[in-house]
LOZATOR-110290 format. One line per 5 residues: for each residue x negated, y negated, z negated of C-alpha. Coordinates in nm, 3 decimals. Each point is the difference from the previous one (the first is absolute). Layout:
residues N
X/Y/Z; ...
//
This chain:
residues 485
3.190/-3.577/-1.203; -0.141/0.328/-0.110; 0.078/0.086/-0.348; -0.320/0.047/-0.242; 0.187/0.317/-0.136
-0.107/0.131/0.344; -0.403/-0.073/-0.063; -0.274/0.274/-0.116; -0.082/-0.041/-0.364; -0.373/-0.170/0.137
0.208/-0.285/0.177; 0.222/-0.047/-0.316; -0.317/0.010/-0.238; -0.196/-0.243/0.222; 0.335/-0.293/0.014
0.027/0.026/-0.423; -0.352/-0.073/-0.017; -0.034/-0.268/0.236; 0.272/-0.142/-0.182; 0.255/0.006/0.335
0.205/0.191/-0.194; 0.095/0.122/-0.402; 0.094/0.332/-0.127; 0.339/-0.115/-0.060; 0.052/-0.128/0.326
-0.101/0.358/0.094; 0.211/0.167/-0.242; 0.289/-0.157/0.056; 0.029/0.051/0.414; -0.071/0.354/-0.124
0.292/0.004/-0.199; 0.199/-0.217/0.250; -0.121/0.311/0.259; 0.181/0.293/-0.292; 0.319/-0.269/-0.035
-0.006/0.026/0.370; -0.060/0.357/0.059; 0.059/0.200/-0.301; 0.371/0.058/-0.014; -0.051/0.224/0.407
-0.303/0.161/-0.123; 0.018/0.059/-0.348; -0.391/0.066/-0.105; 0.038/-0.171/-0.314; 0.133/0.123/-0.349
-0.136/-0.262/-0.198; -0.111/-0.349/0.105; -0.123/-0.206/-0.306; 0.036/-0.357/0.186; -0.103/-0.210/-0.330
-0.297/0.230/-0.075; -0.152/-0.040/0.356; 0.052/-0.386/0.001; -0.160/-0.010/-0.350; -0.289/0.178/0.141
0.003/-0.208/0.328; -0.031/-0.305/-0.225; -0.290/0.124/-0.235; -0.167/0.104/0.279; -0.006/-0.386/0.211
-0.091/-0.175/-0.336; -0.340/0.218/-0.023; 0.008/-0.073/0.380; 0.023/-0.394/-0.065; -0.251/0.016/-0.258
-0.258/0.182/0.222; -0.032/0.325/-0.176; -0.122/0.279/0.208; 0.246/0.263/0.063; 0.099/0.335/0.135
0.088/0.000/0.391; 0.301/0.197/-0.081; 0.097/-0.281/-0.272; 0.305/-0.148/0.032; 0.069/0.277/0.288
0.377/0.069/-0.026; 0.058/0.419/-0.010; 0.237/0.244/-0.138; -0.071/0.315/-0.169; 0.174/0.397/0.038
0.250/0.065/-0.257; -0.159/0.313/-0.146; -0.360/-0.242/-0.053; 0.058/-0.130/-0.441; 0.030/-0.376/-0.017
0.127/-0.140/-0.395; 0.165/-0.317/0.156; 0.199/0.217/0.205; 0.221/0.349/0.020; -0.164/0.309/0.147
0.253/0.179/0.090; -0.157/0.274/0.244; 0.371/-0.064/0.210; 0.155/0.238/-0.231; 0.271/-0.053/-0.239
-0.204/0.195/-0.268; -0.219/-0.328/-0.056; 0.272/-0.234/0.102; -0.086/-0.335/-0.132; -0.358/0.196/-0.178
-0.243/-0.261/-0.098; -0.340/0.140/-0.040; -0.213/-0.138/-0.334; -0.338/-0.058/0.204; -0.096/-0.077/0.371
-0.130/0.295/0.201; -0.404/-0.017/0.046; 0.014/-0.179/0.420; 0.299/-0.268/-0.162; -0.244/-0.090/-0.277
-0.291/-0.032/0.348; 0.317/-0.270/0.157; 0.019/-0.175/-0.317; -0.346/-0.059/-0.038; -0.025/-0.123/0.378
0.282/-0.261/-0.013; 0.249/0.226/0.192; 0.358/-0.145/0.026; 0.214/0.344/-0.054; 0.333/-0.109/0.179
0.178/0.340/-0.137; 0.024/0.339/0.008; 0.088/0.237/0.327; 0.235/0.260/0.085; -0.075/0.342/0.062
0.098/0.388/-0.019; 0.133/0.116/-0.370; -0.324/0.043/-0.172; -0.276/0.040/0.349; 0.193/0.255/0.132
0.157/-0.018/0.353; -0.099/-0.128/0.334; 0.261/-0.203/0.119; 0.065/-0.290/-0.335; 0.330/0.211/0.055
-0.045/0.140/-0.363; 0.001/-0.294/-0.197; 0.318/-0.055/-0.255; 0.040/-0.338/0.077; -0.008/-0.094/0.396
-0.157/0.116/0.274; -0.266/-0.196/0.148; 0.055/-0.084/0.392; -0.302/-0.005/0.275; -0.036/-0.398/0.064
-0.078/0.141/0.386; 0.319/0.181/0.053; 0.259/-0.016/-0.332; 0.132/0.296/0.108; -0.307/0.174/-0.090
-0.161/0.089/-0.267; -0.336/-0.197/-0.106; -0.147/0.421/-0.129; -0.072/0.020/-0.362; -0.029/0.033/-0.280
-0.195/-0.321/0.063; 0.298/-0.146/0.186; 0.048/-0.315/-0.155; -0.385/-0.066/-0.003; -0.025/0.029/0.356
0.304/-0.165/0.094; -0.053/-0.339/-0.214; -0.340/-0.022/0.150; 0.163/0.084/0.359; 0.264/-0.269/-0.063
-0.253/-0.208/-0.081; 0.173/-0.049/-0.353; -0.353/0.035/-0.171; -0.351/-0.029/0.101; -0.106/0.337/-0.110
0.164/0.241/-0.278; -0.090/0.311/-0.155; 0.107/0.340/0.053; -0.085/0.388/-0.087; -0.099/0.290/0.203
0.037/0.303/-0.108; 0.053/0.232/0.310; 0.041/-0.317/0.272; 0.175/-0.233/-0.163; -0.209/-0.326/0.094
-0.106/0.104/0.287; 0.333/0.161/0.157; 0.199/-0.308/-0.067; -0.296/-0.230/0.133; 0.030/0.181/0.306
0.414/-0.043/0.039; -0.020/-0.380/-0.046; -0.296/-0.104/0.214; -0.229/-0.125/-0.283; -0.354/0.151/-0.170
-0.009/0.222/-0.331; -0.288/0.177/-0.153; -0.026/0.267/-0.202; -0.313/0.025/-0.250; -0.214/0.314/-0.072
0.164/0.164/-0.345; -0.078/-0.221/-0.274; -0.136/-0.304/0.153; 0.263/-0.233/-0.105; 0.164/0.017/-0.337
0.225/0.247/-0.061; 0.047/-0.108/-0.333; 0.404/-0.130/-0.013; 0.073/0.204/0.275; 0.344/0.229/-0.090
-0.132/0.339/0.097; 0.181/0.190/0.260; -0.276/0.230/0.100; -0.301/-0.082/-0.226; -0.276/0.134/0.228
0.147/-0.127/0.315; 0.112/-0.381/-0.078; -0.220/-0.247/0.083; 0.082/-0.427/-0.006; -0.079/-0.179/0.345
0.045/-0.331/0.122; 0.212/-0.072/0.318; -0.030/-0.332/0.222; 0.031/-0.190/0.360; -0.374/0.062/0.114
-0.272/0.219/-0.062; -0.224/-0.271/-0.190; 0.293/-0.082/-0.224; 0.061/0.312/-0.111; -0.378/0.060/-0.102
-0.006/-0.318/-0.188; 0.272/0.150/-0.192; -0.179/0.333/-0.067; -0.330/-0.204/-0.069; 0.181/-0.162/-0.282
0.158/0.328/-0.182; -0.279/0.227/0.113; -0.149/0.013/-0.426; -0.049/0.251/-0.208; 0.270/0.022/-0.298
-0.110/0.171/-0.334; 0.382/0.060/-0.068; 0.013/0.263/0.272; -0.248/0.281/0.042; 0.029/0.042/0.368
-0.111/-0.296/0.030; -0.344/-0.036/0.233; -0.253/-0.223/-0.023; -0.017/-0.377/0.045; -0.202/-0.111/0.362
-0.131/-0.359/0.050; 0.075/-0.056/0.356; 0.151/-0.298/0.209; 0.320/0.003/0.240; -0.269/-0.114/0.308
-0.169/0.317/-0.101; 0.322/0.222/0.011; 0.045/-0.102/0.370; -0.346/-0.065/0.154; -0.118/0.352/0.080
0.102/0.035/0.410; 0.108/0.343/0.117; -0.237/-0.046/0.287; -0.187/0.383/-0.097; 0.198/0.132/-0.192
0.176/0.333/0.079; 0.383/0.081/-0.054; 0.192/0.308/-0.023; 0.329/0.048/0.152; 0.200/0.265/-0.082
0.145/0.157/0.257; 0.253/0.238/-0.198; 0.159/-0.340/-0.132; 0.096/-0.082/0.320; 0.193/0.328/0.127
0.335/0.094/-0.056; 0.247/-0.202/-0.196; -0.174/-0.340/0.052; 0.218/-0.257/0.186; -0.138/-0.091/0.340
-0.063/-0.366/-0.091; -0.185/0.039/-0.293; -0.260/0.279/0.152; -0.044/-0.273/0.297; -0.083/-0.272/-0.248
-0.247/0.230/-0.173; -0.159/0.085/0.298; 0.000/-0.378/0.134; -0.168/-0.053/-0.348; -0.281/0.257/0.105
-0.056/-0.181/0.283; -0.043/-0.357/-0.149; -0.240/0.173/-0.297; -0.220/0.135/0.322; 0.005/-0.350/0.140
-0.134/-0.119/-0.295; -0.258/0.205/0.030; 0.112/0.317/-0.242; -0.028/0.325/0.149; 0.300/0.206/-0.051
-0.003/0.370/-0.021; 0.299/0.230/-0.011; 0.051/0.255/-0.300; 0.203/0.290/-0.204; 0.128/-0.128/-0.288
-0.002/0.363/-0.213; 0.288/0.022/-0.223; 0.268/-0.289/0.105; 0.267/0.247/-0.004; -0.085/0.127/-0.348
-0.065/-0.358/-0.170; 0.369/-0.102/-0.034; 0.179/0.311/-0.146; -0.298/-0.050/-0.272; 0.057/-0.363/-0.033
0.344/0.016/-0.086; -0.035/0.340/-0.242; -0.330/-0.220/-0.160; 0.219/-0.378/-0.018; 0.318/0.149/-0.094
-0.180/0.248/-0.256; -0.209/-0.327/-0.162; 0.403/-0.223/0.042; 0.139/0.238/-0.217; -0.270/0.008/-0.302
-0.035/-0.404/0.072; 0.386/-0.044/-0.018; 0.113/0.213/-0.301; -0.083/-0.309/-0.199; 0.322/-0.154/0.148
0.224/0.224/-0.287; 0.225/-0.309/-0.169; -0.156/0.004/-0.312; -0.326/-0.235/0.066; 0.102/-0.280/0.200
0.212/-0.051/0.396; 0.354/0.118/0.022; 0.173/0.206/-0.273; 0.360/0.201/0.106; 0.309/-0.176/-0.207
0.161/0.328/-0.062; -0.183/0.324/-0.188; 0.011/0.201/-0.304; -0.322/0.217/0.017; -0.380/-0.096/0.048
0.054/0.269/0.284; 0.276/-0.180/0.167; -0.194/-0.360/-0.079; -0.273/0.111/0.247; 0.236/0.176/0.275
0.255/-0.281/0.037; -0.277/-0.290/-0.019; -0.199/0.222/0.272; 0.255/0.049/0.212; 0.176/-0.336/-0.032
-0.322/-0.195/0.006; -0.183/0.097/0.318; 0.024/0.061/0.376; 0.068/0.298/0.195; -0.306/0.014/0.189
-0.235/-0.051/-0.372; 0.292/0.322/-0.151; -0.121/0.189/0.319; -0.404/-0.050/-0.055; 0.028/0.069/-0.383
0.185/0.299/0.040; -0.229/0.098/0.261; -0.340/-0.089/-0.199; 0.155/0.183/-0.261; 0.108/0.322/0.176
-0.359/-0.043/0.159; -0.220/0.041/-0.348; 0.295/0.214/-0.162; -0.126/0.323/-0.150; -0.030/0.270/0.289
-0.062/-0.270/0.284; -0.265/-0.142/-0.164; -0.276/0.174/0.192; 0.230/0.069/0.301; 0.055/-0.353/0.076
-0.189/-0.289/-0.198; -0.353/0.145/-0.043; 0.018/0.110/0.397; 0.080/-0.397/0.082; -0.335/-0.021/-0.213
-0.205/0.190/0.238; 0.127/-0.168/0.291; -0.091/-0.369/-0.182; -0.334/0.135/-0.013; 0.004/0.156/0.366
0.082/-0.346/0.159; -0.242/-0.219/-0.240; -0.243/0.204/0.141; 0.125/-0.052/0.385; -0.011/-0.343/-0.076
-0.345/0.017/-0.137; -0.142/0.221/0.322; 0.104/-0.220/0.244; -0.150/-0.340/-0.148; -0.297/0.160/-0.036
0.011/-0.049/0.385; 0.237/-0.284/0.075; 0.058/-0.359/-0.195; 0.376/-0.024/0.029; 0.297/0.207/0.097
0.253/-0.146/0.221; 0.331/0.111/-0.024; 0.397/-0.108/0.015; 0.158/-0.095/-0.304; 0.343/0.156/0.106
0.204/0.230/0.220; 0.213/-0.243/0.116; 0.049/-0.421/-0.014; 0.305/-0.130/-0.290; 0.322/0.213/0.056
0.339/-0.115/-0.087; 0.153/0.011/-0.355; 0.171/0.365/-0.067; -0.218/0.146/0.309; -0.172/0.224/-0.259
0.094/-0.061/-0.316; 0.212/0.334/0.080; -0.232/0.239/0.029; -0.237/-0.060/-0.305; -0.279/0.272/0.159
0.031/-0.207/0.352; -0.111/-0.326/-0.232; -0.252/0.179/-0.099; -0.181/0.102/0.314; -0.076/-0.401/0.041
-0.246/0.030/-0.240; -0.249/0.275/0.180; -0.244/-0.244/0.117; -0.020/-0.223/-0.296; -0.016/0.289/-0.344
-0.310/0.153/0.120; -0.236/-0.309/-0.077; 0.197/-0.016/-0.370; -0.076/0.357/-0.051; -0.342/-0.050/0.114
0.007/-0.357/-0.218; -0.190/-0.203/0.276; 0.088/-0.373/0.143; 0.205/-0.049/0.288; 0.161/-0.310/0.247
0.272/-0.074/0.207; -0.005/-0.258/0.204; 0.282/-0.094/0.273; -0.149/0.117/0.367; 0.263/-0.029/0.190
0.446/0.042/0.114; 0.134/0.291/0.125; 0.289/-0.040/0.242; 0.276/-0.115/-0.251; -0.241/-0.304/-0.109
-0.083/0.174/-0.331; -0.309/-0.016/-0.122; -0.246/0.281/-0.027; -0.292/0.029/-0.233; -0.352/0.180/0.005
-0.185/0.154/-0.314; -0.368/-0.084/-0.063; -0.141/0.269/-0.219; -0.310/-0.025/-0.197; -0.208/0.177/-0.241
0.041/0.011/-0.367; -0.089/-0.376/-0.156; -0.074/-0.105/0.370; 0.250/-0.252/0.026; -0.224/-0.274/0.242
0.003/0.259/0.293; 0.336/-0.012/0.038; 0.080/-0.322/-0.086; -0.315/-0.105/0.251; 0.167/0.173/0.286
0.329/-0.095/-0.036; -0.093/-0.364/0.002; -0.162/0.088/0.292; 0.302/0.113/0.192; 0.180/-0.222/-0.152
-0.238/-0.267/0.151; 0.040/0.132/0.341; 0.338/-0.067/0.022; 0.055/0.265/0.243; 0.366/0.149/-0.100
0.132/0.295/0.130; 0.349/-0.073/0.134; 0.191/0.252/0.185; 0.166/-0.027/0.366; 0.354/-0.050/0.034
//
């Protein structure tokens, strides 16, 4: 018999209603599932087994006395380590917060506590956002429940991996140049990144303040905009925060594509793009026009300029954002110094990564006196170049369809050599958090190793139901690319 870890978060919701099942039942074959699993993949850094039974059991006594709740109530999930929770450490998988506990919840934990969520823990990922691979992280490295040998992509790693390994229902990661939807797109399962501001940013540990963004990743298309439905409120506390929207999940997903038009970029799918994944795109096309979409090729103006600016802009805002990390306030402090001087170096240099040393000293060097204009204020400019590419061509179209990668999960070590090779993953997926709009990828198909390959829905600015609409409706069709042989 099929386990219920392996249902959508509508068939869980419906069974602890009916009374065919209770939220501890739930939680525990969830934590039976990380007992099982967890010690191969290693997604978790924190799994707070009494707190998510305590939940559980609050949750089935308002249950048994007929109260109405949340549908994600009693919902077991798990939560990205660099997201503040106070019953828990946040340790961004860095030994500068090792064993950190944060004095308040960040603003979407505070929207989970107020539906009823059961939080089974906390979720591994690259030191503090940055990295590709879950590679970075201090602790362990998080393995691809497809293929262990691979990597599950990052830094959203462990998100997408406990949701994969069906080790939680749905979790929550961050995206700030890909990394919900590049991970998504390695294990086979759905993440969505919201326009700039539209969930909480509020407890968030900044890596790149203009770029991060919270998103919710899950099994299905409909799960995962329950989630956003549910953290999709405006939070005084941060002052990106947009607006709040009264709308249903049924209206998130009702609008067909039947109509609608869709771009394709055709300089996304030229050199450097693995052979499977352009044929799964292009399968994709195919399925939108049978639908009833019409799909029109187009020049995406400025791909090959958007990702030398996103990495000056991110590793420019990393190292204002991380000079707080000095020893003196609060995370790891060096044993051994004599000056204030040699406080800072030796708890710097002791206390993070190589990959977060490398983007400091390279936001630094980037707004340094001299390279100032050179460098940072021309990364500017091209921020503002392709916001406005984006905003020309949905003035004509209502989505963008794109891939979400170069290539399906690589093996462990593959890149983690060549840090500027790493970085040329991200090309298709910085643009949209430059640009700050909402984007989706869902699994389409499995290139010839069995791996699976995503596709990225992107939409305009605070138009999250387009792309959540059609990718329900592929989803729906069922019609997955999978390659020959």
């Amino acid at each position: 018999m099929k386990s219920i870890v392996y249902e959508t978060i509508t068939k869980q919701a419906a069974l602890l209603r009916s009374g065919e099942m209770t939220s501890e039942a739930l939680t525990l074959a969830y934590l039976e599932e990380i007992e099982r699993q967890e010690k191969e993949i290693d997604a978790f850094l924190y799994i707070d087994k009494e707190g998510a039974l305590k939940k559980a059991r609050e949750v089935d006594a308002k249950l048994s006395r007929g109260e109405s709740c949340h549908p994600l109530a009693g919902i077991p999930m798990a939560i990205k380590d660099n997201i503040c929770t106070t019953d828990m450490p946040t340790t961004c998988a860095s030994k500068m917060l090792e064993g950190y506990r944060s004095p308040f919840d960040a603003g979407v934990v505070n929207c989970l506590r107020e539906v009823d969520a059961v939080i089974l823990g906390k979720l591994n990922m690259d030191e503090f956002a940055m990295g590709a691979s879950t590679e970075n992280s201090y602790f362990k490295k998080t393995k691809n429940p497809v293929d262990l040998e691979r990597v599950p992509g990052g830094s959203s790693g462990g998100s997408a991996a406990a949701v994969a390994a069906h080790m939680a229902a749905y979790t929550l990661g961050s995206d700030t140049g890909g990394s919900i939807r590049q991970p998504a797109s390695f294990c086979g399962i759905v993440g969505l990144k919201p326009t700039y501001g539209r969930l909480s940013r509020n407890g968030l540990i900044a890596f790149a303040s203009s770029l991060d963004q919270i998103g919710p990743m899950g099994k299905t298309v409909s799960d995962v905009a329950m989630v956003y439905k549910a953290l999709a409120k405006h939070d005084e506390k941060d002052s990106t925060s947009g607006e709040s929207e009264s709308f249903t999940v049924e209206q998130l997903l009702d609008k067909s594509v039947k109509g609608m038009k869709v771009a394709l970029p055709m300089n996304f799918l030229s050199e450097g793009l693995d052979a499977g994944v352009k044929e799964t795109v292009l399968h994709a096309a195919k399925v939108f026009e049978s639908l009833g979409a019409s799909i029109e090729t187009v020049d995406f103006n400025g791909i090959d300029a958007a990702l030398p600016a996103y990495y000056l802009l991110s590793s420019a805002e990393a190292s204002s954002n991380l000079a707080r990390f000095d020893g003196v306030k609060y995370g790891y402090r060096t044993e051994t110094f004599t000056t204030l001087e040699e406080l800072y170096k030796k708890t710097r240099g002791e206390g993070f990564g190589s990959e977060v040393k490398r983007r400091i000293l390279l936001g630094t060097y980037a707004l340094s006196s001299g390279y100032y204009d050179a460098y940072y204020q021309k990364a500017l400019k091209i921020r503002t170049m392709i916001a406005k590419t984006y905003d020309a061509l949905f003035e004509k179209y209502d989505f963008i369809l794109s891939p979400v990668a170069p290539s399906t999960a690589y093996r462990f070590g593959e890149h983690s050599k060549n840090p500027v090779e790493m970085y040329l993953g991200d090309i298709y997926t910085v643009p949209i958090n430059i640009a700050g709009l909402p984007a989706i990828s869902i699994n389409a198909g499995y290139d010839r190793q069995h791996l699976p390959v995503g596709i990225q829905l992107i939409g305009k600015a605070y138009d999250e139901r387009t792309i959540l609409s059609a990718a329900n409706a592929f989803e729906a069709s069922k019609k997955i690319w999978r390659a020959e042989q």
